[in-house]
C-alpha positions in Angstrom: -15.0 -73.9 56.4 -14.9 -70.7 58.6 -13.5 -67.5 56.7 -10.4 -67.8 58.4 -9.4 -70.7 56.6 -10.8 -69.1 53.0 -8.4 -65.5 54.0 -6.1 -64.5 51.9 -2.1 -65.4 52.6 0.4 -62.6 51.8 4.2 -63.8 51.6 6.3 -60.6 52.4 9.8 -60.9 51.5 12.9 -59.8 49.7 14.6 -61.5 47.1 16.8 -64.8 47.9 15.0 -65.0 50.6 13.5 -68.6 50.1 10.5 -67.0 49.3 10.3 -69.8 45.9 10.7 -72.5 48.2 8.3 -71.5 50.1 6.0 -70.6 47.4 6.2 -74.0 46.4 5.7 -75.4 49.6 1.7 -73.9 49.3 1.2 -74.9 45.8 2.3 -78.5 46.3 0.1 -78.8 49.2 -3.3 -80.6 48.5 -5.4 -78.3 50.8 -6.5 -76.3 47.9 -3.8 -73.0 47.4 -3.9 -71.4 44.4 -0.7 -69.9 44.7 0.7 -66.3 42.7 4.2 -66.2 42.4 5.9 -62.6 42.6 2.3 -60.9 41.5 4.5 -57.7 41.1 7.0 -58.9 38.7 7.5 -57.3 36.0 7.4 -59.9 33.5 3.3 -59.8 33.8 3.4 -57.4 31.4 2.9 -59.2 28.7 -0.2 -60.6 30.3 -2.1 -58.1 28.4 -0.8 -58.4 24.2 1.5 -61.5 24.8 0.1 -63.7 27.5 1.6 -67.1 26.5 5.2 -65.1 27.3 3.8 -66.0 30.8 4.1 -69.8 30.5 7.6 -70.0 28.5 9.9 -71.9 31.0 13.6 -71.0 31.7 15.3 -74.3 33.4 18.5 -72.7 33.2 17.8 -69.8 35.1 15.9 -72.3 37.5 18.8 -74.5 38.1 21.4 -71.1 38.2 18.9 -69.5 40.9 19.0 -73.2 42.7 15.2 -72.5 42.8 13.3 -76.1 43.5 11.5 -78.4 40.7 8.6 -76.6 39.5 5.3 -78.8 37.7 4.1 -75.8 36.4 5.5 -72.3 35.6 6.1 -69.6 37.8 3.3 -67.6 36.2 0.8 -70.3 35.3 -2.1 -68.8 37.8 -1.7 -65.5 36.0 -1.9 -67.1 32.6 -5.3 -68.8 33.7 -7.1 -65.5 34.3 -4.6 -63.0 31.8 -7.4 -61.4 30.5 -8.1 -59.8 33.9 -4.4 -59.3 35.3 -3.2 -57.3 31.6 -6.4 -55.3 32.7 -5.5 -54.4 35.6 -2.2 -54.6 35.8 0.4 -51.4 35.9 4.2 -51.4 35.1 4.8 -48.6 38.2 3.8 -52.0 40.5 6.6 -53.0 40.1 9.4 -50.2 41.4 8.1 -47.3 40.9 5.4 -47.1 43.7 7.6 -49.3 45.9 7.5 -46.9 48.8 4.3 -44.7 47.4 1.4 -43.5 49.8 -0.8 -42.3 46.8 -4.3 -42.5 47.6 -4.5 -43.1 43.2 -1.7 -45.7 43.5 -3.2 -47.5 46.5 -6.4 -48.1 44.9 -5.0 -49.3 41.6 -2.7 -51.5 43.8 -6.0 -52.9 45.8 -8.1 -53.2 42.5 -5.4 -55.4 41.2 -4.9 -57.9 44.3 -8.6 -58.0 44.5 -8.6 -59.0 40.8 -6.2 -62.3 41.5 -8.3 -62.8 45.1 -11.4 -63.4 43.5 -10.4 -65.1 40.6 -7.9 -67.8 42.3 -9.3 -71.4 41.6 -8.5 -71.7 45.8 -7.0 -70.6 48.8 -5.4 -67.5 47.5 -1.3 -67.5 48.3 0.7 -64.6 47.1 4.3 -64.0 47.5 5.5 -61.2 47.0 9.1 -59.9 46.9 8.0 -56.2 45.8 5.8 -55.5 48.6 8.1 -54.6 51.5 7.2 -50.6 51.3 3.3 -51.2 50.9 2.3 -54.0 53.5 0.2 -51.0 55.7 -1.9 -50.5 52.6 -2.4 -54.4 51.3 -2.9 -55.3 55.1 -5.9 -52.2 55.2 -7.2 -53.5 52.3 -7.8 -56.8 52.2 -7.5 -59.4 55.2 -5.8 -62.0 55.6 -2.5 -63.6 57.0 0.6 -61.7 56.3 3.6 -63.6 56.7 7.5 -62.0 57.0 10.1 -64.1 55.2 13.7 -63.2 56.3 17.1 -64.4 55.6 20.5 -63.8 57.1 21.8 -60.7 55.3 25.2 -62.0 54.6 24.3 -65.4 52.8 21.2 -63.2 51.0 23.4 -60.6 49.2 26.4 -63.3 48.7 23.1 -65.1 46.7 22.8 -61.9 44.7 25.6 -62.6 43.3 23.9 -65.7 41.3 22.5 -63.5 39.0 23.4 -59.9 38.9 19.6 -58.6 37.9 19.4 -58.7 41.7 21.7 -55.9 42.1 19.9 -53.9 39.5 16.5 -54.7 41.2 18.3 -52.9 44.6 19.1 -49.9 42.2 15.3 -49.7 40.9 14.1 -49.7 44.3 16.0 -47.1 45.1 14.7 -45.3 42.2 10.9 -45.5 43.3 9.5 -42.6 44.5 8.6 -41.1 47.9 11.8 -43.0 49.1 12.5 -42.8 53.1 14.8 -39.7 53.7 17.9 -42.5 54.8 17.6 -44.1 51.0 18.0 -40.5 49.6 20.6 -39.6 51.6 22.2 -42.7 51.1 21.8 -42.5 47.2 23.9 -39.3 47.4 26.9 -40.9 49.0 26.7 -44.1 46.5 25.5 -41.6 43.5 23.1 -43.2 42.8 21.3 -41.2 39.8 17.2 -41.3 39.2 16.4 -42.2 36.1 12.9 -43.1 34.7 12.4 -44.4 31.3 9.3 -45.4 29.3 9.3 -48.5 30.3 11.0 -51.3 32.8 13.6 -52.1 30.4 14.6 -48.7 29.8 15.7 -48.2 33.5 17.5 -51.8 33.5 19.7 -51.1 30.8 20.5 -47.4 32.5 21.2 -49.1 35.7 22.9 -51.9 34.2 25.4 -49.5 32.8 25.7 -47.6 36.3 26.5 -50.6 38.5 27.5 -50.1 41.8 31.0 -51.9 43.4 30.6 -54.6 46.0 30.4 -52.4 48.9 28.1 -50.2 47.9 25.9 -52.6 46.9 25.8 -54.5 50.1 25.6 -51.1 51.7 22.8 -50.8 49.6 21.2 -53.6 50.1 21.4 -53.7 54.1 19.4 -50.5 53.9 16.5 -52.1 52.1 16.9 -55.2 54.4 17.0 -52.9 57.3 13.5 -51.2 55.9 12.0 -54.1 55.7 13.3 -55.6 59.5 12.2 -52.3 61.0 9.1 -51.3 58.4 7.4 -54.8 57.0 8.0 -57.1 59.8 6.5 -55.4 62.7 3.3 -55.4 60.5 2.6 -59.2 59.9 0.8 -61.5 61.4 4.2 -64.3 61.6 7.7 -64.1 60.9 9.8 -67.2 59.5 13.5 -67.3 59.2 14.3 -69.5 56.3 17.9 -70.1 58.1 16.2 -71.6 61.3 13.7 -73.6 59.0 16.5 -75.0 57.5 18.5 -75.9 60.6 15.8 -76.9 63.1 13.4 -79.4 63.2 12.0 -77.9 66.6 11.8 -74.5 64.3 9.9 -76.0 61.7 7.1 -77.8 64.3 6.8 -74.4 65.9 6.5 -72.7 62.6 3.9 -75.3 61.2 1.9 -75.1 64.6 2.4 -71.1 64.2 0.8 -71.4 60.7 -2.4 -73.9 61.6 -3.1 -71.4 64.5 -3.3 -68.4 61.9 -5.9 -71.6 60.0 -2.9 -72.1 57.4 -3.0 -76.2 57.2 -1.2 -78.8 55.1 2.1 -77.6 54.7 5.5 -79.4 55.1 9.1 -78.3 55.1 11.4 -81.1 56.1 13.3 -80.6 52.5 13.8 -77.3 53.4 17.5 -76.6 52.8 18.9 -73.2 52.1 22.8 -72.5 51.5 24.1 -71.6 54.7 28.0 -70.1 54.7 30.7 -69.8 57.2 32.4 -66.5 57.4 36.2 -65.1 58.5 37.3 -62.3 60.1 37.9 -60.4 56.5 34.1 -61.2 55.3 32.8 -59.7 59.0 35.1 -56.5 59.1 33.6 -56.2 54.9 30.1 -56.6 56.3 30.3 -55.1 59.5 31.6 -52.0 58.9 29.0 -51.5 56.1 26.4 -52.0 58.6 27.6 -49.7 61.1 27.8 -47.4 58.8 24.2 -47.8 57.6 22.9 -48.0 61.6 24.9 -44.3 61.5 22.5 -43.4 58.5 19.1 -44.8 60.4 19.4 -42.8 63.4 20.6 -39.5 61.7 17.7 -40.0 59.9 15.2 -40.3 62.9 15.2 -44.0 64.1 15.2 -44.4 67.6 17.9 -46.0 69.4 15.4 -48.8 70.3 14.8 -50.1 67.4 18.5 -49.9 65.2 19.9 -51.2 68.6 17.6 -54.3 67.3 19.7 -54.2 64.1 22.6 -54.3 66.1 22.2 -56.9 67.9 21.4 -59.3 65.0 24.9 -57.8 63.7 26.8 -58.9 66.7 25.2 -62.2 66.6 26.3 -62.8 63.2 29.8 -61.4 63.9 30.0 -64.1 66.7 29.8 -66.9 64.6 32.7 -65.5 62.9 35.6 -68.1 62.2 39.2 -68.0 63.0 40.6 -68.3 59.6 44.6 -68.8 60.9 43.1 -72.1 62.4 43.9 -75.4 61.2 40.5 -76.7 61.4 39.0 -73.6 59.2 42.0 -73.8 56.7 38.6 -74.2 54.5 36.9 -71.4 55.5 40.0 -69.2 55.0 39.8 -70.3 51.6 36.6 -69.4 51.0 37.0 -66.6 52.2 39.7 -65.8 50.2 37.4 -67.4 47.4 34.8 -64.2 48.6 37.7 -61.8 48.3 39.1 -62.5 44.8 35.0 -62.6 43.8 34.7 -59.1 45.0 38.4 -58.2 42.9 36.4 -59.0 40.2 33.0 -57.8 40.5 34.6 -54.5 41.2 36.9 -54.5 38.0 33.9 -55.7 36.1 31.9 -52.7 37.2 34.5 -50.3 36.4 34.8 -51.9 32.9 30.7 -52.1 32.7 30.5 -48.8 33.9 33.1 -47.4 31.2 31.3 -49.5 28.4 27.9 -47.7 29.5 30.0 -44.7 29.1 31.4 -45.4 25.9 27.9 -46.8 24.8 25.9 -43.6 25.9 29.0 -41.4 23.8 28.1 -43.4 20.7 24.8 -43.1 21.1 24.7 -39.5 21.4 26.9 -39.3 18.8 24.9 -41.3 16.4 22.0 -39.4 17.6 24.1 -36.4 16.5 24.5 -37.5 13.7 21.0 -38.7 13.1 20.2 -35.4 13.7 22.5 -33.7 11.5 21.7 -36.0 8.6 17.5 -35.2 9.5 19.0 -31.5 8.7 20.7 -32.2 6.3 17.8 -34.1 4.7 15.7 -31.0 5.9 18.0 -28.6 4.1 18.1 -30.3 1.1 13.8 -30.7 0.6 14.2 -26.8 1.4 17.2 -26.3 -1.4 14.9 -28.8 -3.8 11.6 -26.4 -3.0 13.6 -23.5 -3.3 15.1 -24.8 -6.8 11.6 -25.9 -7.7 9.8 -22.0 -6.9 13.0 -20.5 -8.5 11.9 -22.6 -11.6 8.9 -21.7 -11.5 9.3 -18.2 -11.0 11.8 -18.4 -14.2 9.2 -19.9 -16.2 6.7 -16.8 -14.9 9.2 -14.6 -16.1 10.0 -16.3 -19.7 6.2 -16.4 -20.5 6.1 -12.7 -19.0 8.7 -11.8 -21.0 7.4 -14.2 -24.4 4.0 -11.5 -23.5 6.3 -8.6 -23.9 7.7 -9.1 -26.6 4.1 -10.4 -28.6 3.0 -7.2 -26.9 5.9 -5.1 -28.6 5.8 -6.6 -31.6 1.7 -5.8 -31.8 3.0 -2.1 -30.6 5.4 -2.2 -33.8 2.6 -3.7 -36.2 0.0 -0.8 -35.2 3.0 1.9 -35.6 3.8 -0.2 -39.0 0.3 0.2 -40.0 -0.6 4.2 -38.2 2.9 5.2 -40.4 1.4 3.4 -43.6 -2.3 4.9 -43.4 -0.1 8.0 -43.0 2.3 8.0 -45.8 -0.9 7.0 -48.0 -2.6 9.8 -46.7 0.2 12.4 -47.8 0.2 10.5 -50.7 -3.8 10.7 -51.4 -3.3 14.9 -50.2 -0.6 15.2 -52.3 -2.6 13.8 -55.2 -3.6 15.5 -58.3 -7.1 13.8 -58.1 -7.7 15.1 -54.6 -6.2 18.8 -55.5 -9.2 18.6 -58.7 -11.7 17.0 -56.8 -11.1 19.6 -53.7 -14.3 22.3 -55.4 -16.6 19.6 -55.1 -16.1 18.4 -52.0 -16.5 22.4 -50.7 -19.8 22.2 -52.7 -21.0 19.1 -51.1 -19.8 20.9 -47.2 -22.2 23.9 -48.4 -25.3 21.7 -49.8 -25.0 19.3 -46.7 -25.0 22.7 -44.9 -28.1 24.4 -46.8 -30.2 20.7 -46.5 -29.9 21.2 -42.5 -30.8 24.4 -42.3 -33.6 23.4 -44.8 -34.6 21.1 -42.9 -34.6 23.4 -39.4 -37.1 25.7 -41.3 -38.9 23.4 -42.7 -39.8 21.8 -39.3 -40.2 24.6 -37.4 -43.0 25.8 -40.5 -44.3 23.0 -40.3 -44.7 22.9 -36.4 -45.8 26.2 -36.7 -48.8 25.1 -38.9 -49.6 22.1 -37.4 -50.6 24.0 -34.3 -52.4 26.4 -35.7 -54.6 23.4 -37.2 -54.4 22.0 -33.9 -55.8 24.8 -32.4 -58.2 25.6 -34.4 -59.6 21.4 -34.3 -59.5 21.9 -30.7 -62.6 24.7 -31.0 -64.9 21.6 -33.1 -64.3 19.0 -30.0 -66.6 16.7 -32.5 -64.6 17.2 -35.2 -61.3 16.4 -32.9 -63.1 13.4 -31.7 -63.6 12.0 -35.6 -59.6 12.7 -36.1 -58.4 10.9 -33.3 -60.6 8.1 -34.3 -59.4 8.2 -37.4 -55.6 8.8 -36.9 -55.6 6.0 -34.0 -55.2 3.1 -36.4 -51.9 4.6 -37.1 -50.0 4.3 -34.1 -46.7 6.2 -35.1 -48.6 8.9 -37.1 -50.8 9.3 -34.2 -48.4 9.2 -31.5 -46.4 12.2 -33.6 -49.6 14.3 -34.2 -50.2 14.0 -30.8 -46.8 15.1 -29.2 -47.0 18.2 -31.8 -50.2 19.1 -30.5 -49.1 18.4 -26.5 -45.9 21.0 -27.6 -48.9 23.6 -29.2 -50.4 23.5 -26.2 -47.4 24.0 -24.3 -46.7 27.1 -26.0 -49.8 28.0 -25.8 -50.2 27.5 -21.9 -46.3 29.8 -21.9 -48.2 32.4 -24.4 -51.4 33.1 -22.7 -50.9 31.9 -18.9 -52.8 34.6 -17.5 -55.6 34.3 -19.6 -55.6 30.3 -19.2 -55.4 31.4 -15.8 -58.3 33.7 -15.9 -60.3 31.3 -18.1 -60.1 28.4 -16.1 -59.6 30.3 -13.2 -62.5 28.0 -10.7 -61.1 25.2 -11.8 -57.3 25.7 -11.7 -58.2 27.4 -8.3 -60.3 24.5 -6.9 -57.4 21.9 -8.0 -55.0 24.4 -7.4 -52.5 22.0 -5.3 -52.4 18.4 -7.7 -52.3 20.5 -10.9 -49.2 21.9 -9.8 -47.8 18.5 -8.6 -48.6 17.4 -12.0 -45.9 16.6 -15.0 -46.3 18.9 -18.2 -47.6 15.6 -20.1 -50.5 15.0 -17.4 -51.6 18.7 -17.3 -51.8 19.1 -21.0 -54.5 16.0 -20.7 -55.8 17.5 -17.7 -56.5 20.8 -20.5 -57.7 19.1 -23.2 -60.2 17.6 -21.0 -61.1 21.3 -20.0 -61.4 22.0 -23.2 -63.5 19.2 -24.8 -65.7 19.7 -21.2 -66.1 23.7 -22.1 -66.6 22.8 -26.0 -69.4 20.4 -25.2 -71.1 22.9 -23.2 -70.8 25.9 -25.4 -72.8 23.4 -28.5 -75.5 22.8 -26.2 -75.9 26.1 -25.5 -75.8 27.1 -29.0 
């Protein structure tokens, strides 16, 4: 099998265009498709948390869309490999990046088609209806066969009306970013607001409740299938008119040979059968002068005059196989057509009261979010009034037990006073006595003998310091007989530690008495050790003498 008949096949088209039909056409086949149907839907989703949301079956939206008998579900391919597509997967595919040329977007958009290329259990076949604004990319990215999938406009939008999430898909596509400059400008005129909300279903219900009436939506919608004509189609490998496929059976061999030359094999379409309409002279001047208006729009915004003349001529070829309504023949037509009319009546009325709803709806909401508001305030106020209450509290019970401290602290005031004024008025009392007026001469007498024992006791002391260092001194001249004392006195600590600061105090006076002969005495040794001595406390020099002393007294024996 060569690798043109393993490429991938890319369906470009826009909705009600066939593209399900055709879609089915490939997965029927038995030359091995594995078809993906709308692999930009939003509904794939839930591929990632909920992927068996992906194989829940809706006949009645089948058999209201006129879409052909499926065997499986629309998403069953994606449901086989859900793992990878909730991976990879991004809600922005959907609208969002419908028209985007970011180089981040592009690549998140290539990772994801490569993802369902190399997992398809086949030939790879993806139809796509949200790809119109990002065939360049897809086409750079991965080859294969693109194929264009038109429709007449007129029957296509009339379609629409089969389910009016059609319309809403037009307004989300509008909504994408990086729109071309004749969508912008034609969102103004419509007014046609952005909106983005978290998620898909956020912008449906907005746009749902901003609906636009029947001519702007075809106006609308010719734009985008103008893009598309001028855009998309040039870029594909084939084109196939779903109208001719229906009509012709020298359209369909051509197509099928078309196909098997690209190496697309095994496909037939002779049940191909799309609703085809005949239109008066009031359904062409309705369409007509919206296109005209919109071919206005594409060369104000830089289309050449070749290709919207293109557009052109497709519109006169449709307005040529207008009807004569007033004829006998098309009495059927005319009624039809009328049919269309009154249809249009309606939609518009609905859209008005849809549009008023949304308006009353958003009002309530804001209101209730208002309110929600007020009440979270309120709520907010009242924990605030509660904390407040709750630290006034505590505050009062501060200043009870403050004040409970004040008053134990006042009464302890009035007990010491109590007490101070008693010791007092006892006190005048015991003065006032007659035993403390009887027993006042011998408490005087007691003053004096106190008096005469301290001064006793002065003289005594100093006598007695007096004598013991004249002993001292005189010991101090018998360094033997000093040496015997202190070994004797030693093994009383206290009495010797007294004797011993008496005699250090004799010496003191002493050394203040006689300096100049201690100085004169000792003069070679005081002289020699002239610098420590004086660096020396009193305690340490008065050892420093005795050992002078006891040195000199040792000497003076052996000379004797």
């Amino acid at each position: 099998m060569n690798s043109q008949n393993t490429a991938p096949v890319f369906i470009h088209s826009l909705f009600r265009s066939g593209s399900t039909y055709i879609f089915n056409v490939f997965r029927r086949s038995k030359s091995g498709y594995w078809c993906y149907q709308e692999p930009l839907h939003e509904h794939l989703i839930h591929a990632a948390t909920k992927p068996h949301k992906l194989l829940e079956p809706d006949k009645e939206m089948q058999r209201k869309l006129r879409h052909p008998e499926l065997k499986k579900p629309y998403f069953y391919e994606f449901y086989v490999i859900a793992d990878e597509v909730g991976q990879t997967f991004r809600k922005e595919f959907s609208y969002k990046q419908y028209f985007t040329s970011s180089k981040e977007d592009i690549a998140n958009l290539k990772t994801y088609f490569s993802v369902l290329i190399k997992n398809a259990k086949g030939r790879p076949v993806l139809q796509c209806c949200r790809t119109m604004g990002r065939i360049a990319q897809l086409q750079q990215a991965h080859n294969g066969v693109h194929i264009f999938l038109y429709r007449n406009p007129w029957d296509q939008w009339w379609s629409y009306k089969n389910d009016g999430n059609f319309d809403i898909a037009n307004l989300l596509i509008s909504n994408a970013e990086n729109p071309p400059n004749y969508i912008t400008n034609l969102k103004k005129e419509l007014g046609i607001k952005n909106f983005h909300g978290k998620n898909t279903q956020q912008d449906i219900k907005f746009f749902n409740g901003n609906r636009l009436d029947p001519i702007s939506t075809y106006k609308l919608f010719y734009a985008l299938w103008s893009h598309a004509m001028l855009e998309a189609r040039p870029l594909c490998n084939l084109s196939i008119s779903i109208d001719q496929l229906s009509t012709s059976n020298t359209y369909r061999n051509k197509t099928i040979a078309e196909l098997e030359l690209a190496g697309i094999e095994g496909l037939e379409f002779t049940d191909c059968s799309v609703p085809i309409a005949t239109y008066g002279e009031d359904d062409g001047a309705f369409f007509l002068g919206a296109e005209n208006q919109i071919h206005q729009l594409l060369l104000a915004n830089g289309y050449s005059e070749e290709q919207v003349n293109h557009l052109k001529q497709l519109s006169k070829k449709r307005s040529e196989s207008l009807v004569d309504t007033t004829l006998p023949e098309n009495f059927t037509v005319r009624d039809a057509m009328r049919a269309r009319e009154i249809a249009q009546q309606s939609e518009a009325e609905i859209v008005e009261v849809q549009r008023l709803l949304f308006s009353v709806r958003t009002q309530a909401e804001q209101a209730e979010a208002k309110v929600e508001q007020a009440e979270a305030k309120a709520e907010q106020a009242e924990a605030k009034a509660e904390q407040a209450e709750a630290k006034a509290e505590q505050a009062e019970a501060k200043a009870e037990q403050a004040e409970a401290k004040a008053e134990q602290a006042e009464a302890k005031v009035e007990q010491a006073e109590a007490k101070a004024l008693k010791f007092h008025s006892e006190l005048l009392l015991l003065y006032a006595s007659r035993s403390w007026l009887i027993t006042r001469p011998l408490r005087d007498l007691s003053l004096m003998l106190n008096r005469l024992i301290a001064l006793s006791s002065r003289l005594l002391k100093r006598h007695l310091n007096h004598l013991t260092t004249f002993i001292i001194s005189r010991i101090r001249r018998h360094p033997t007989l000093m040496i015997r004392l202190r070994a004797a006195t030693i093994r009383f600590p206290r009495f010797y530690a007294r004797a011993r600061n008496i005699a250090r105090g004799a010496v003191d006076i002493k050394m203040r008495k006689s300096a100049p002969n201690l100085s004169s005495a000792r003069g070679k040794h005081v002289g020699d050790l002239k610098g420590p001595i004086a660096s020396l406390t009193p305690s340490a020099k008065v050892i420093y003498l005795d050992l002078l002393d006891l040195q000199a007294g040792i000497k003076n024996r052996e000379e004797k």
